[in-house]
N, C-alpha and C positions, 0 to 999 in steps of 0.2 A: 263807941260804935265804929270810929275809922280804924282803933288798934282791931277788931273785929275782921269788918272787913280786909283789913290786911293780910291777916292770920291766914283768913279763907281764900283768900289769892293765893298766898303764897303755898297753902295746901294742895288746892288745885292744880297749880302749877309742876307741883314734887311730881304729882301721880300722873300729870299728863307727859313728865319728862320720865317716869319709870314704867310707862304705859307705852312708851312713844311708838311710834306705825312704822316708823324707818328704823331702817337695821341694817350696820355692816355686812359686809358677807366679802370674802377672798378674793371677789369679781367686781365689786360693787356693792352700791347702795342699793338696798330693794324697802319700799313702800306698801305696809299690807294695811291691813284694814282690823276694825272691831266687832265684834256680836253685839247683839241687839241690847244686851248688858253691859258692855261695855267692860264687860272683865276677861275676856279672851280677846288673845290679838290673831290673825287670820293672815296667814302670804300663801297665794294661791300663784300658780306657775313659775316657779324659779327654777330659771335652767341650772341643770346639776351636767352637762353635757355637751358637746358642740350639736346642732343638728346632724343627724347621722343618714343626710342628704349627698346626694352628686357621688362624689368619687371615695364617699365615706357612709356610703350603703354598704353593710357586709362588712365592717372592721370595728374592731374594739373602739366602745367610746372613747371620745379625743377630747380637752380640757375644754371648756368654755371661754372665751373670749371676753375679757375685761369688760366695763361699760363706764362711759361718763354719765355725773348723775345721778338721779334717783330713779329707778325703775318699777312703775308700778308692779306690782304683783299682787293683783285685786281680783282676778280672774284664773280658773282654770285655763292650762295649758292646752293643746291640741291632745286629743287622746290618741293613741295608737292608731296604725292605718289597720282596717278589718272591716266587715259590711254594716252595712245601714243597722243600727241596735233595734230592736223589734220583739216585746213578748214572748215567751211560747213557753212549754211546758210550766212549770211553777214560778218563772222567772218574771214578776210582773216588772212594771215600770224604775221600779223602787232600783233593780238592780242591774239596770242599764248604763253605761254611757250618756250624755246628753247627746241627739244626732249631728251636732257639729261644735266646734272643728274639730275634722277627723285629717290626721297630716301623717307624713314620716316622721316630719319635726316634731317631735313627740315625748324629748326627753328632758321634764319638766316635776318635781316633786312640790305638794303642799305642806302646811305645819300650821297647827292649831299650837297657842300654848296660852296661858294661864301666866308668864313669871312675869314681872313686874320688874326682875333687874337678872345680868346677866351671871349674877356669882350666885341664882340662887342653885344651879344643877339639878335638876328635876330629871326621872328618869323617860325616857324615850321609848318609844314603839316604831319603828317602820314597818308599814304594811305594805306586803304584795299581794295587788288585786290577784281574784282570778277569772276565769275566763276560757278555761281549755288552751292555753296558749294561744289561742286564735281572737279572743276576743275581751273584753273590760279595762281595765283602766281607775284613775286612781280620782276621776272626779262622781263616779255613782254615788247616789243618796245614802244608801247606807254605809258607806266607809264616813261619813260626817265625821270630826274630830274634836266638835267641839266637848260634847259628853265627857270623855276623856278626857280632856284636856283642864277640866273640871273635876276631877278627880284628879288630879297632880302631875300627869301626863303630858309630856311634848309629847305630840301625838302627828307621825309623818306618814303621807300617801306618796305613792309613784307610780309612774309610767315604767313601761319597758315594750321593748318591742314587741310585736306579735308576730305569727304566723313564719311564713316565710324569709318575711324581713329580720326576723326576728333569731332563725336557726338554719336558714339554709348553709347546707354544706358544698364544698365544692373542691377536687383538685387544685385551681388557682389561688381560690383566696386562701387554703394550707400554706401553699406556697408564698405567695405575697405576706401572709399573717404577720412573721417573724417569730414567730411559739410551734411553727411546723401542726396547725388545726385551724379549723375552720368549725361555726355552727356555736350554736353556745352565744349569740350576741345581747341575748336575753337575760342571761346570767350577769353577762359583764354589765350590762347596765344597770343591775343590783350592785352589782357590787362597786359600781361608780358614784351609784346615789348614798350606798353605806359610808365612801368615802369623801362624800359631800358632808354629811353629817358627823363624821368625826373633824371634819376642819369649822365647822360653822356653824353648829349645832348650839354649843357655847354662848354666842352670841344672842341667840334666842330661849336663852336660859335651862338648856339641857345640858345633861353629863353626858358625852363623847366616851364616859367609860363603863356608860350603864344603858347598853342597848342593846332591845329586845328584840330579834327578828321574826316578825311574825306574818301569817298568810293564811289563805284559804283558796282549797282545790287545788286549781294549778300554782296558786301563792303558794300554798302549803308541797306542791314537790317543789318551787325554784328553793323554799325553805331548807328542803332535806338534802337536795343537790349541795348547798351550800355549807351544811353542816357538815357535809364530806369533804368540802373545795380546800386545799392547802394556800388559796389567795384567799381567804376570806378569814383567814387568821388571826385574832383580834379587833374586827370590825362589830362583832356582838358579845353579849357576856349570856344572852339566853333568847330561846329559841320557844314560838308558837305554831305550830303544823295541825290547821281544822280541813279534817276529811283531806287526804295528800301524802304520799310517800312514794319511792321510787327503789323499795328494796329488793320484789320480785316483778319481772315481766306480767303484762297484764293486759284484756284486753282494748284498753285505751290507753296503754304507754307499754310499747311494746320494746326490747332492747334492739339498738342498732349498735353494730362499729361505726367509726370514724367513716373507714371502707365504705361500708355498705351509706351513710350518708353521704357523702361524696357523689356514689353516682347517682343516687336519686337526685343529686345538683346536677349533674351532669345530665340525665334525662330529661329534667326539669326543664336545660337549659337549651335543649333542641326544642321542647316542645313549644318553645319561643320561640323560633331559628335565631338564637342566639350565639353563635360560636365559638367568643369569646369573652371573656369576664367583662373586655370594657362595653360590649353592645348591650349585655345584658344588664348593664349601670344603665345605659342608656334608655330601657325599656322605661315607660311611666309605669307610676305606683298604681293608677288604676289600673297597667294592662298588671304588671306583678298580680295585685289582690283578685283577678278574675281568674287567673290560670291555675290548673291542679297542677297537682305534685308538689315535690319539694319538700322540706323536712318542718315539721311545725312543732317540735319540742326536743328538750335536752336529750345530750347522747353521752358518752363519757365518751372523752377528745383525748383524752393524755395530758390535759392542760387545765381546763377550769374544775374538772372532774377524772383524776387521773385514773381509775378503776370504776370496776363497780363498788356502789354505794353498799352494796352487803360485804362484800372484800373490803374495803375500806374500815367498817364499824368491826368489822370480824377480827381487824388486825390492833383497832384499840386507837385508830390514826386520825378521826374525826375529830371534829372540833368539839370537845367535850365540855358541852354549857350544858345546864338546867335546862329540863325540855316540858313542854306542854304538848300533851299528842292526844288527836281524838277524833271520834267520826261521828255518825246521826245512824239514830235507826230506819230512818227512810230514805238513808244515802243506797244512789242505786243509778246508773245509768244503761238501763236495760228499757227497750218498748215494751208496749204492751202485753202480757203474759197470753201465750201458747196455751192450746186443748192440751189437757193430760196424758194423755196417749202419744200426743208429738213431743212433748216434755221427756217425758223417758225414753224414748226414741232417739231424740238427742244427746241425752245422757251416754246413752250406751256407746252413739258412737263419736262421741267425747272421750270419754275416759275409760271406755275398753275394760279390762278387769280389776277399773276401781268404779265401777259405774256402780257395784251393791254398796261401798264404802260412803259414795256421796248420796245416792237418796237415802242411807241411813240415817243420815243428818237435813236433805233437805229432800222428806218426803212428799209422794205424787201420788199418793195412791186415790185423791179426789181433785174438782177441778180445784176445789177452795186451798184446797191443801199445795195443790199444785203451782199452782198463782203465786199464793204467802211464800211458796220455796223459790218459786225464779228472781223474787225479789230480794229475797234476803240472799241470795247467790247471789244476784249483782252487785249488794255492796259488799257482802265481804269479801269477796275477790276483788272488787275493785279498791278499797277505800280498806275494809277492817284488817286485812293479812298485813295491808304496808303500814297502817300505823302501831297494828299487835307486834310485828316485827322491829319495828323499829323500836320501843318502849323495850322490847325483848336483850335487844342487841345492846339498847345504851346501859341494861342493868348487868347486861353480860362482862362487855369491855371498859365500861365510863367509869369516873368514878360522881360524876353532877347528877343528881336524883332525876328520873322522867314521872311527870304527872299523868295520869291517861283517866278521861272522861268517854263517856256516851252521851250524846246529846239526846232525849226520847219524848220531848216536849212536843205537841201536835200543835203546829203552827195553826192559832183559831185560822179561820175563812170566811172568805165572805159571801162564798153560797157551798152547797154540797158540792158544784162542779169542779172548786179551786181549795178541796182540801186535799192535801198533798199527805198529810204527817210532819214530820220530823222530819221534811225535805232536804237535800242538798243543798246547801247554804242557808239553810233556815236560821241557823243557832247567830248567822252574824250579828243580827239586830240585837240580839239578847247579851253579846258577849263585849262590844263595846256601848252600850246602854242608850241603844237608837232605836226604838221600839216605833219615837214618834217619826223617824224617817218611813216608817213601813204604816202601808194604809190599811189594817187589819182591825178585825172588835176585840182590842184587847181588854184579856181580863185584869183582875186585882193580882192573879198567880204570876202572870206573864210580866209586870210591874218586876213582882218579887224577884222571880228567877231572872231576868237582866239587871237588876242594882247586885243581887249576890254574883252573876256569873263575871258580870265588870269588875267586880269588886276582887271576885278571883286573881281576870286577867292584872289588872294593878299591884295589888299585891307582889303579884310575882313579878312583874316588870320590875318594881323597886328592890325585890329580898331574892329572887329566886324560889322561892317560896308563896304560894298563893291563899296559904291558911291565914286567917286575919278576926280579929272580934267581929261577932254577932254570927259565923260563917258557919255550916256543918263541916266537921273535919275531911280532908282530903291528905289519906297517906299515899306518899309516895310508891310508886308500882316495885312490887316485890314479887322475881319469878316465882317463889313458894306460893305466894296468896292469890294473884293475878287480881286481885282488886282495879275496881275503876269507881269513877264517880259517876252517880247516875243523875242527870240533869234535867229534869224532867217537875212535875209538881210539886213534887217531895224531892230534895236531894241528898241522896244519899251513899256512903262506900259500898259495893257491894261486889263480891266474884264475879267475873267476866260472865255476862249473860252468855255470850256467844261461843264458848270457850272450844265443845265439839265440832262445828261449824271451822273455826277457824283452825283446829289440830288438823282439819280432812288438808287445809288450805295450804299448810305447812307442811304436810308429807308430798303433798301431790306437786308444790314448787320445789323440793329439797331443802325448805330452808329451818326445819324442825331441828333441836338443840340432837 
């Protein structure tokens, strides 16, 4: 019995020392915590950043500051500065922020992992929230890591800046920069947390050489920005972009110069009476986050983004990983649909003599008909041209395979008032397998399509490849076939639903082959 008990000590003890909560890191010791099973470890706020506070508001993240010690990191960090998180269209609780702490000091990443010891190399996901540039963050309920991390997954959240803080441009800080640009501070904080996790990732039982960078909406452009970035050059080996691209101007990501953002800083910066760079350091964060203007997303700088992203993928100079691309069928950020008669009205004086060319494809000729086409026009011009373009572009110039999905699953509800579809960001919960973060009547189906669609993302996270036992096949996107995967109750390969729709999309941007 005592050689017994021994045994069991000393067993326990292995797995509390290959379990253990504290963990090196380049800065320090940080202290995370367990799941409720005790088989996932959890470090929740670790700065990956100096705060990008005082007189380092508006500049490239700066290194972190040592610590003596063990630092807990048990808790989310401050989320991004941006308004009070609050409901409204489809976006219930689930995909919120919590409402505090909301700070500048903001540049903090979490990590869920599953290893037990530091040589095992498990592959890695960094996730970038989205949010419209303006808003989310990396502690919302459905980015949870744990799922993942359960399926074999270091699985990483981040902050980055938002809004204004996040990309204002401006003539001084060009000049002060030292890279001659300004704006893009959003980016650079990705790519400060990527290089967080190539030094330190290890540690926490991940491969530094097998990372996936992946997002949604506005994750999914800082994604596509990055796939373009010549700094961003070996920080991932493969690339996830849900609903997000930045290949044509659009209208919720319209193209700016450098130029043209500058003086919207400069505008910006009267509408302060700010006159100079350091007053307007000076301003607090809540007068910043109350004032309009100012530039609230990526631009091509000549620096984090040296061209456009379609020039860029055109000349064959992007960073050419394994891609996953894809949108929803009820991706759409259009209001409520227009009478039929104002519908076409607008049309005409939209698109002038291609106005018969697009209600060919999104016909008005009733109001039902009329409704179904302002909606499917707002996502394919918003969301299906950038990521059919892009799947387009990497099979043009790449030689790394692009995956491309539909997500067409009808998010259940929980009265007829909050049935959205196949919402914008709906596919999250399903695609890292947190169905139970989201408070919906799920069915047996919606079980199924999140263990297969996680199953996907993992797969490829580890191979580049997302085909895996039990899976229906998913071939890689071939201009001849334009196959996609359709995501939905049944999944299955099939021709681009939208194929006409999106050729009006691609004549009428210039960006058709």
């Amino acid at each position: 019995m005592k050689q017994f008990i021994f045994l069991l000590v000393a067993f326990v003890s292995l797995t509390a020392v290959g379990q253990s909560k504290t963990v090196k890191t380049e800065n320090g010791q940080i202290e995370g915590m367990t799941n409720k099973t005790g088989d996932i470890r959890i470090f929740r706020g670790i700065p990956f950043a100096a705060p990008p506070v005082g007189n380092l508001r508006w500049k490239a993240p700066q290194p972190v500051a040592n610590w003596a010690g063990v630092r807990k990191c048990q808790a989310f960090g401050p989320s991004p500065m941006q308004g009070k998180p609050a409901p409204f269209m489809y976006w219930s609780s689930e995909f919120l922020i919590p409402e505090s702490p909301i700070s500048e000091d903001c540049l903090y990443l979490n990590v869920w992992t599953g290893t037990k010891s530091a040589t095992e190399k498990r592959p890695v996901i960094v996730y970038v929230p989205g949010g419209g540039f303006r808003s989310g963050g990396g502690a919302c309920p459905i980015y949870d890591g744990e799922s993942m991390a359960k399926k074999g997954i270091v699985f990483v959240t981040i902050n980055y800046r938002l809004g204004v803080f996040g990309f204002l441009a401006h003539p001084e800080l060009t000049k002060e920069s030292g890279y001659n640009a300004s704006g893009n501070y959003a980016l650079l904080d990705i790519l400060a947390a990527l290089r967080w996790v190539q030094k330190n990732i290890a540690a926490l039982g991940g491969d530094p050489g097998n990372v996936t960078l992946a997002g949604q909406s506005a994750g999914a452009f800082a994604v596509n920005f990055l796939t373009a970035s010549p700094l961003a050059k070996g920080l991932f080996q493969r690339a996830i972009a849900e609903s997000g691209g930045s290949f044509v101007a659009s209208p919720i990501r319209p193209k700016l110069t450098l130029q043209d953002a500058e003086q919207q800083g400069v505008t910006f910066s009267k509408s302060l009476n700010a006159n100079t760079l350091s007053e307007l350091r000076e301003k607090s964060a809540d007068e910043l986050l109350k004032a309009t203007g100012g530039l609230s997303g990526p631009i091509v700088d000549g620096y984090v983004v040296p061209e456009s992203i379609y020039a860029i993928y055109n000349k064959g100079h992007q960073n050419d990983v394994p891609l996953i691309v894809g949108w929803n069928e009820d991706d759409r950020v259009s209001g409520p649909p227009v009478k039929a008669e104002v519908f076409r009205e607008q049309v005409k004086e939209r698109f002038g003599d291609k106005a018969d060319a697009y209600l060919n494809v999104y016909p008005a000729k009733t109001e039902d008909e009329a409704a179904q086409s302002q909606r499917a026009s707002s996502r394919d011009e918003s969301f299906g041209i950038q990521d059919y373009t892009w799947a387009r572009m990497q099979a043009k110039s790449g030689k790394s395979p692009v995956y491309v999905y539909n997500f067409n699953r009808k998010v259940p509800a929980n009265t007829p008032e909050t049935q959205f579809g196949a919402f914008h960001s709906g596919e999250i919960a399903y695609a890292y397998d947190n169905l139970h973060t989201l408070h919906r009547p799920w069915e047996p189906v919606d079980q199924q399509l999140a263990s297969s669609m996680s199953s996907y993302w993992v797969n490829f996270a580890k191979t580049g490849n997302p085909n895996g036992k039990n899976l229906p096949n998913w071939p890689a996107y071939q201009p001849t076939t334009k196959n996609v995967l359709i995501l939905d109750k049944t999944i299955q390969s099939k021709p681009l639903p939208t194929k006409p729709q999106l050729a009006f999309w691609e004549q009428y941007y210039g960006v058709e082959k």
